[in-house]
C-alpha positions as CSV (number, residue, x, y, z in Angstrom):
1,X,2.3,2.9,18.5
2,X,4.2,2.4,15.4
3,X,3.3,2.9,11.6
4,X,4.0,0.8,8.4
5,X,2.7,3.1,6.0
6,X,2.7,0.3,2.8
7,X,2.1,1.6,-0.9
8,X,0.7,-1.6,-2.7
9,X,0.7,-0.2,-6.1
10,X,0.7,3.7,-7.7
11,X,-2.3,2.2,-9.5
12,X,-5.7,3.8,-9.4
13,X,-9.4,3.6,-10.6
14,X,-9.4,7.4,-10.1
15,X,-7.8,10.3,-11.9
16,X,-7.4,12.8,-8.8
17,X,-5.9,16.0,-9.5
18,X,-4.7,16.0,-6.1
19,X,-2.4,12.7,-7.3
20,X,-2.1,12.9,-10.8
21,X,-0.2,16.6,-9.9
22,X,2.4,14.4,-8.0
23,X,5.0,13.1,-10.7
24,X,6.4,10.4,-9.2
25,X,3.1,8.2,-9.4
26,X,3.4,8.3,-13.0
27,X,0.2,9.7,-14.7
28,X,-0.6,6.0,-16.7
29,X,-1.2,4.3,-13.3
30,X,-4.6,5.7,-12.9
31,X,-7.6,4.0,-14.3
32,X,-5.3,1.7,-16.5
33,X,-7.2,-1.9,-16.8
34,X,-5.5,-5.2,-14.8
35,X,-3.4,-7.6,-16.3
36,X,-4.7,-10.8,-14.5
37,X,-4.1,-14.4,-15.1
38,X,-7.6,-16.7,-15.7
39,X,-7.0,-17.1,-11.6
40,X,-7.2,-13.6,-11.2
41,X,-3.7,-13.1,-10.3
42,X,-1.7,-10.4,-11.4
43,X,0.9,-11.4,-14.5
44,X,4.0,-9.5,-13.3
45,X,7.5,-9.5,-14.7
46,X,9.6,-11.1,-12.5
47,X,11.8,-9.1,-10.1
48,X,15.2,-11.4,-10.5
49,X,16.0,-14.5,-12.5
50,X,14.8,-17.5,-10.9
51,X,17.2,-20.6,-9.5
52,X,16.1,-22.7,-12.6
53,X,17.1,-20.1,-14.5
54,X,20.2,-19.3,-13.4
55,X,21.3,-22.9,-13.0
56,X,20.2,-23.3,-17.0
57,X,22.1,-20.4,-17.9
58,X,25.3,-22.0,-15.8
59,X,24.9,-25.3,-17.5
60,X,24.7,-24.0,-21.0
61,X,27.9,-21.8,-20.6
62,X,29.5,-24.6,-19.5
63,X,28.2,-27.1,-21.7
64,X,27.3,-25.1,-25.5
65,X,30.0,-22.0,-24.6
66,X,29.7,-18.4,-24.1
67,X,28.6,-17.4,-27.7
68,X,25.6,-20.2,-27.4
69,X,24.9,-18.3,-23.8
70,X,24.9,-14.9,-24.9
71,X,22.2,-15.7,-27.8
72,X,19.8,-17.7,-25.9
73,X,20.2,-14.3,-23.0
74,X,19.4,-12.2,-26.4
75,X,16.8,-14.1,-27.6
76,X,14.6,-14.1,-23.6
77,X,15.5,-10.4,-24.0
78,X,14.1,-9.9,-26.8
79,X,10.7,-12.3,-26.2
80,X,10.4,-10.4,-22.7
81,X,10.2,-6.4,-25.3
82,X,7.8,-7.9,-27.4
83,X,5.6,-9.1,-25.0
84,X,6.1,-6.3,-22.0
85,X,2.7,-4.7,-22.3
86,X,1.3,-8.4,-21.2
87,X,2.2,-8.1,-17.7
88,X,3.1,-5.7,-15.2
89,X,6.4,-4.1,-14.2
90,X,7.1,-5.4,-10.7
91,X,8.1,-2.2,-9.4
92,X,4.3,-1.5,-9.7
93,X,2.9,-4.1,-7.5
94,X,4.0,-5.4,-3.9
95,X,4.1,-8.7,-3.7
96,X,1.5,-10.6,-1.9
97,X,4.1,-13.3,-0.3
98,X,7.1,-10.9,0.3
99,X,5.0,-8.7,2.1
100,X,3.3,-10.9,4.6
101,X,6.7,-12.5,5.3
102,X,8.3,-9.4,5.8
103,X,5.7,-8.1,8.5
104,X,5.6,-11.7,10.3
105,X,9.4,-12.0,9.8
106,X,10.1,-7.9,11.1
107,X,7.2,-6.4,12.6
108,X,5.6,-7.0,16.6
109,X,2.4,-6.7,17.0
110,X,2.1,-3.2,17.7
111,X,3.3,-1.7,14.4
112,X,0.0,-0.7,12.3
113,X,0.1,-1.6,8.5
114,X,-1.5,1.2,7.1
115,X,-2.5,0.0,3.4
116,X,-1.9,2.8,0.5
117,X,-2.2,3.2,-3.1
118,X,-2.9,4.3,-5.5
119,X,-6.0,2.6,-4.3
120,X,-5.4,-0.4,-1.8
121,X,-8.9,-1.8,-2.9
122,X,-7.6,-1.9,-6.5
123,X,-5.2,-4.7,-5.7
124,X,-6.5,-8.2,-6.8
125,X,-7.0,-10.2,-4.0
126,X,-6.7,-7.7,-1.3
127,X,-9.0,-9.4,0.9
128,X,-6.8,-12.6,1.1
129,X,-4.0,-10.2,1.8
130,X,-5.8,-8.1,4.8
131,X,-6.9,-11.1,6.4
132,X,-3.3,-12.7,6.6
133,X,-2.3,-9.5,8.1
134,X,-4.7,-8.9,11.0
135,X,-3.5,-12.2,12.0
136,X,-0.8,-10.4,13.8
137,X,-1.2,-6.8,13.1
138,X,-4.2,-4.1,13.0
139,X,-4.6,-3.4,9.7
140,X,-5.7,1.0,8.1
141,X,-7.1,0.8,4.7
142,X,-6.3,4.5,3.0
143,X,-8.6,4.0,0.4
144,X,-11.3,6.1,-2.2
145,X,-13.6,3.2,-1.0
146,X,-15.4,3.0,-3.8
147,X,-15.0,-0.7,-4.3
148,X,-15.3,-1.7,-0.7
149,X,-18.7,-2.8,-2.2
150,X,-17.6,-5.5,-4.0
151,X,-15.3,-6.8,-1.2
152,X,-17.7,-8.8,1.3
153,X,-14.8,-10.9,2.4
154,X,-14.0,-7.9,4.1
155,X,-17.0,-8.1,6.2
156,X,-15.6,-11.5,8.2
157,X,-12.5,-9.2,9.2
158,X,-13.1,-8.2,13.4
159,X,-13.6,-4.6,13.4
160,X,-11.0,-3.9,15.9
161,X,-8.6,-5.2,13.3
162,X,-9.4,-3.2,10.0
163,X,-10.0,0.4,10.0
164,X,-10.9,2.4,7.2
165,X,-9.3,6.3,6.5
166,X,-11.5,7.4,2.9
167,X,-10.1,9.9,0.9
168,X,-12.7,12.6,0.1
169,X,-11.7,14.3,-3.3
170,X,-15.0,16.1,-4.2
171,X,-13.7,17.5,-7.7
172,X,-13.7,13.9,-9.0
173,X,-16.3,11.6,-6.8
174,X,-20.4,11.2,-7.1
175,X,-21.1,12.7,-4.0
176,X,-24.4,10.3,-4.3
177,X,-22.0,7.5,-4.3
178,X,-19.3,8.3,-2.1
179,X,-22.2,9.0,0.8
180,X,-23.6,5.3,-0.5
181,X,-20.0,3.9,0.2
182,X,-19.5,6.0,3.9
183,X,-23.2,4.6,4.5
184,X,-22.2,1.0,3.7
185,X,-18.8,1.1,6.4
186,X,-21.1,2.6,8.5
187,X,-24.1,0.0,8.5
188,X,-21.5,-2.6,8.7
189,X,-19.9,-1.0,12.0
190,X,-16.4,-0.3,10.5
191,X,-14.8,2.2,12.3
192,X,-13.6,4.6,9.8
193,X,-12.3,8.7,9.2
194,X,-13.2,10.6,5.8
195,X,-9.7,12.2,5.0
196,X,-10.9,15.5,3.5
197,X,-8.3,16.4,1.2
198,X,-8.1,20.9,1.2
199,X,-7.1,21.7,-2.6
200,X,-6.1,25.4,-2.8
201,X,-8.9,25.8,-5.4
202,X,-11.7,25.5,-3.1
203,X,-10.8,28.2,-0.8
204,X,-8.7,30.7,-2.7
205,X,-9.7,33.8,-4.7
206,X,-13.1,34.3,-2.7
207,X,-14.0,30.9,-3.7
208,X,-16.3,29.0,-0.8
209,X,-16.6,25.5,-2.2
210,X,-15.2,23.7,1.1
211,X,-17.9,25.1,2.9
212,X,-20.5,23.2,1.3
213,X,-17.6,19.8,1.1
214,X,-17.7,20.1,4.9
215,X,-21.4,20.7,5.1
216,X,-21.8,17.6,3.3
217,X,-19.7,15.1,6.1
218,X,-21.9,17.5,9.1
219,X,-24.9,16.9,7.9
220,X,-24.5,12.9,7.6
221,X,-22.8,13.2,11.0
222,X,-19.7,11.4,9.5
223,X,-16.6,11.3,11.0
224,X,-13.8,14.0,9.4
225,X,-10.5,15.4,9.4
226,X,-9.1,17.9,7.3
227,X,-5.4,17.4,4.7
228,X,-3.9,20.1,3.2
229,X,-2.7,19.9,-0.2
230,X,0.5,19.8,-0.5
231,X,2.5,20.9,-3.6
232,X,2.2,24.0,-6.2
233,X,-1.3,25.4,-7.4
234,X,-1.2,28.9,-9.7
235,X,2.4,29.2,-8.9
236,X,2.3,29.3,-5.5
237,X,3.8,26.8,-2.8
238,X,1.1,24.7,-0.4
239,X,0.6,24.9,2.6
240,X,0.9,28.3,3.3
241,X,3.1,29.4,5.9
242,X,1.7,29.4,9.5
243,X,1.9,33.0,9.6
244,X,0.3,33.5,6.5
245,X,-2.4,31.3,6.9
246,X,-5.5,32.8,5.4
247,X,-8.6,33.1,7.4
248,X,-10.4,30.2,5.7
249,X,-6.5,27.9,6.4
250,X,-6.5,28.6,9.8
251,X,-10.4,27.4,10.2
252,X,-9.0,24.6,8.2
253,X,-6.4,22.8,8.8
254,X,-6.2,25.1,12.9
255,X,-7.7,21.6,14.2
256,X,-4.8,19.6,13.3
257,X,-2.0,21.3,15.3
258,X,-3.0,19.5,18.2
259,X,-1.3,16.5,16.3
260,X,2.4,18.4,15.8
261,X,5.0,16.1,17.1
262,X,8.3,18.4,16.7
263,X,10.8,15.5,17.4
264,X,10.2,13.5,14.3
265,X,10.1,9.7,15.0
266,X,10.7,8.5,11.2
267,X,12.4,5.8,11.2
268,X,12.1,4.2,14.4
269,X,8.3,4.1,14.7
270,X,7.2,5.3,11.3
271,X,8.7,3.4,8.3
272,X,6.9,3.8,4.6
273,X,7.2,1.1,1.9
274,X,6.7,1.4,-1.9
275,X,5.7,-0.7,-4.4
276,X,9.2,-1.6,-5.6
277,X,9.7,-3.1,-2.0
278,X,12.1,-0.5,-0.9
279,X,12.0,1.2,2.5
280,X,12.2,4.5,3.6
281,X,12.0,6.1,7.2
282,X,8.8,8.7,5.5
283,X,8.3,10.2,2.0
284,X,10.9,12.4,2.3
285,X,13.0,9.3,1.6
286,X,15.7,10.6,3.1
287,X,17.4,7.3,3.4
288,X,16.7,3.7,2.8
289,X,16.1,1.6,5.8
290,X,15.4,-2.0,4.3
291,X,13.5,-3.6,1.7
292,X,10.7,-6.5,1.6
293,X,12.1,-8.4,-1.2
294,X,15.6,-9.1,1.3
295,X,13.1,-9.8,4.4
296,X,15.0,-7.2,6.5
297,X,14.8,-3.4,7.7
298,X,17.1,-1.4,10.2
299,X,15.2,1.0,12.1
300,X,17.3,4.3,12.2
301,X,15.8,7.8,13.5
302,X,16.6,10.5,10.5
303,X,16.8,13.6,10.8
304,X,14.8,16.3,8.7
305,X,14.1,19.7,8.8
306,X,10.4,20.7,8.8
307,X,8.4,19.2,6.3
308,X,6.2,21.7,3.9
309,X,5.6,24.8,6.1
310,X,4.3,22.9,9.6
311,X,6.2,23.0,12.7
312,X,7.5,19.6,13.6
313,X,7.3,16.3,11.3
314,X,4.4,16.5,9.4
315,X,3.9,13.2,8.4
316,X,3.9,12.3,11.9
317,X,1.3,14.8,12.6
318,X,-1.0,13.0,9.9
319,X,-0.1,9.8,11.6
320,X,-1.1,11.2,14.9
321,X,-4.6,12.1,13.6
322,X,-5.6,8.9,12.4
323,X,-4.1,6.7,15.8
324,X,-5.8,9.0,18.0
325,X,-9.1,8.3,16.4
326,X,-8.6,4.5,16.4
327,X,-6.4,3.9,19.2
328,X,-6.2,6.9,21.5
329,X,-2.6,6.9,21.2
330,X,0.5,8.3,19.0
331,X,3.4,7.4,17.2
332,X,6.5,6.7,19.8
């Protein structure tokens, strides 16, 4: 199977340490309110001038001169500072439209559009979207799911069309909540997989806090899989190194290894997205293969060296994890 991993927006109605410690998302996406039309539509600066615009900025040159041109450009410049903090930048937010015509347009039907954030759920309208999707494709929601509760459109969606992989970040969720918002995918007969995301702090320096995380998922009999963090914690780099795993890693993340894949596949059947419309073969953006806004991608294998400190490609190994839940199958 094949994977478009697509970031809708860095936006979230979290603050997870486990995010905001990543610079790139920019730390005043999370929990930042909506700026919505009175449709609820996201107000969004545009990406490019539109064809009425260009053809009135043609017709003045030719018609009022250069010096008429520049000021009226001046003056929509300086109307679009003033007013910036009205509306999105549209680097933050996919576009509904581009997207579904790039996937129609690009995509067969057994690429999986695996829905990111940010949080997924936090984009207006994401039902309308989703449905439009499974049309051709299966559809993975990577989401907190805390507002899947206040999406019942979601409900008409066939359940072997929209999955659900929940991010588990204990140091920030009600746990009374989050097993409220498990409970309701569950009742509904969503198929689903609690992401449990491994910060350094709950296992390090004698500390047994994962043990009572994971006790949590056995004891409600939910489905699990277990993420490392990935980045610096206390000055040191994480993962650790496979041969320096600590007992409490290797009962962690030992499970996972059965998902290595050491010929990475990025780019061919593995292609991530971001919210500006650019697209990469993975995160490691090692180059760019397309972009939704153009309606076009070139699917080129890229070779990296090993990602973090697993053998093989480890965003492929994540991948692997989550199709062999849903689909019994792997990325190739």
């Amino acid at each position: 199977m094949k994977v478009f991993e697509v970031c809708l927006t860095n936006y979230c109605n979290f603050r997870c340490e486990y995010c905001i410690s990543d610079k790139t998302r920019g730390a005043d996406k999370f929990s930042e309110p909506l700026k919505l039309d009175s449709e609820g539509n996201l107000l969004v600066h545009d990406k490019e001038l539109s064809s009425e615009e260009v053809a009135k900025r043609v017709r003045m040159l030719a018609e009022e001169g250069q010096g008429a041109l520049d000021s009226y450009v001046q003056a929509e410049h300086d109307a679009w500072y003033a007013n910036r903090h009205l509306k999105h930048d549209y680097t933050d937010w996919l576009n509904f439209d581009a997207l579904i015509a790039f996937v129609r347009n690009n995509l067969t039907s057994d690429w999986v559009i695996n829905l990111t954030g940010g949080e997924p759920l936090y984009y207006p309208k994401i039902e309308d979207l989703i449905v439009e999707l499974v049309k051709t494709n299966a559809v993975l929601l990577t989401s907190n799911a805390s507002l899947v509760r206040n999406k019942p459109s979601l409900l008409e969606i066939p359940r072997d069309k929209l999955y659900f992989r929940v991010g588990y970040h204990p140091e920030y969720r009600n746990l009374e909540t989050f097993v409220k918002c498990i409970d309701y995918l569950v009742e509904n007969n969503f198929k689903y997989v609690i992401n449990y995301v491994a910060h350094p702090k709950y296992y390090e320096d004698s500390c047994e806090d994962y043990k009572k995380h994971i006790d949590l998922l056995i004891e409600h009999q939910y489905q699990y899989e277990v993420t490392p963090f990935e980045g610096n914690y206390n000055g040191k780099s994480y993962p650790s190194m496979r041969f320096n795993r600590s007992e409490q890693e290797q009962y962690l993340f030992g499970p996972t290894d059965q998902y290595k894949q050491v010929h990475s596949p990025m780019g061919t059947s593995f292609l991530m997205c971001e919210p500006n419309g650019k697209i990469f073969e993975c995160q490691g953006k090692g180059s760019q293969l397309g972009d939704v806004y153009d309606n076009a991608v070139k699917l080129a294998k890229v070779q990296h060296s090993p990602c973090f400190s697993f053998k093989g490609c480890y965003t492929a190994r994540s991948a692997n994890t989550y199709l062999d839940t849903f689909f019994g199958s792997k990325l190739g």
